[in-house]
N, C-alpha and C positions, 0 to 999 in steps of 0.2 A: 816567074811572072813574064808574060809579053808583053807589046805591044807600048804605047804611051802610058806611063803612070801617071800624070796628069790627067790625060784624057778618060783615063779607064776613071779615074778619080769624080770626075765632073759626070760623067755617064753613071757611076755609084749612084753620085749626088742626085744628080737629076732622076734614078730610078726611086729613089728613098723618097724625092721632095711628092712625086708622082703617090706612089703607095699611099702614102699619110694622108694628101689631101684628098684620093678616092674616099677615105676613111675619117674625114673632116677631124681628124687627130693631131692638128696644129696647135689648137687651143690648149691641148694636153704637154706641150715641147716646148715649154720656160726651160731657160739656160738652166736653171737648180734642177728642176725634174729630169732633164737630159743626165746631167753632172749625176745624179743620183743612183739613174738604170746604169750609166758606166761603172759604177764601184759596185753596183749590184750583181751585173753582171761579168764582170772581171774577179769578183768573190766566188760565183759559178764557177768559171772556169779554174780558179786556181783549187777550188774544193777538188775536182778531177785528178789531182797531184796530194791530196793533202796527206794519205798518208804510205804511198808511194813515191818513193823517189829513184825513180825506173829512165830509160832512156827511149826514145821514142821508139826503138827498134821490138821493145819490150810491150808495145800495148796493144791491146789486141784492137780488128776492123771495128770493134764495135763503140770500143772507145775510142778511137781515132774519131769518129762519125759525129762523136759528142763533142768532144773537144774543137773539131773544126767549128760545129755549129754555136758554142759558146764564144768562141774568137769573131765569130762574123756576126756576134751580137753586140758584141765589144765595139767593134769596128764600124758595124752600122750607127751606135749611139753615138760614137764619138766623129763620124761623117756629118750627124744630125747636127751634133751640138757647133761644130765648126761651121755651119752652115747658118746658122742661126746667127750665129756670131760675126758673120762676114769674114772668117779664117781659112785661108788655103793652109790646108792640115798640111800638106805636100812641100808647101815653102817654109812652115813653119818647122816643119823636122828637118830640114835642110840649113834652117838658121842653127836648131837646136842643136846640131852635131858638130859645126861650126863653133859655137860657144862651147860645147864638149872639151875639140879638139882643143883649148885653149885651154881649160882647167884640167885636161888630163892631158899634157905633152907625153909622147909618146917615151922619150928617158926616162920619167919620174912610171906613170903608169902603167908601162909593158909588164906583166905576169903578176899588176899588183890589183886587190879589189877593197885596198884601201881608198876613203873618200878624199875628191881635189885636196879636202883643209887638213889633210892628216900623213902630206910626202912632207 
């Protein structure tokens, strides 16, 4: 990735907030309706894997094509619904790795994908 992640982030935002209301498609973008296309669409994308479990090197241009466009539907909802929300996604995953690095310290969790309550 280049460039500001923030920036690129708010110019997503602002392209998505754009799109919708050409398409007066606001009315339809309750927090639950959002919440709902992300699990719908995050099911998409992980159906692409489901009875494959291959490494990316392994898939072919055509499925690469699918999978990007399922991620950037992921991505778009979940842009929507933090938007909606008043949520910088950006600071919020920067908090959330923060808390991460606290419940998984690096001695207990280094080569382990046991969960924080179970070192």
């Amino acid at each position: 990735m280049t460039g500001d992640s923030s920036r690129d982030m708010q110019g997503l935002r602002d392209a998505l907030r754009d799109f919708v209301s050409e398409r007066d498609w606001d009315q339809f973008h309750t927090p639950r309706n959002l919440a709902s296309s992300i699990c719908i669409e995050s099911a998409e994308l992980l159906e692409r894997f489901q009875w494959a479990d291959r490494n990316s090197d392994e898939l072919t241009a055509d499925e690469m094509v699918a999978i990007r466009h399922d991620l950037a539907d992921v991505l778009l909802y979940l842009v929507r619904l933090a938007d909606k929300l008043g949520i910088d996604p950006i600071a919020a995953a920067h908090e959330k790795i923060e808390i991460n690095a606290s419940k998984y310290p690096i001695e207990k969790a280094r080569g382990s994908s046991r969960k924080y309550d179970q070192f």
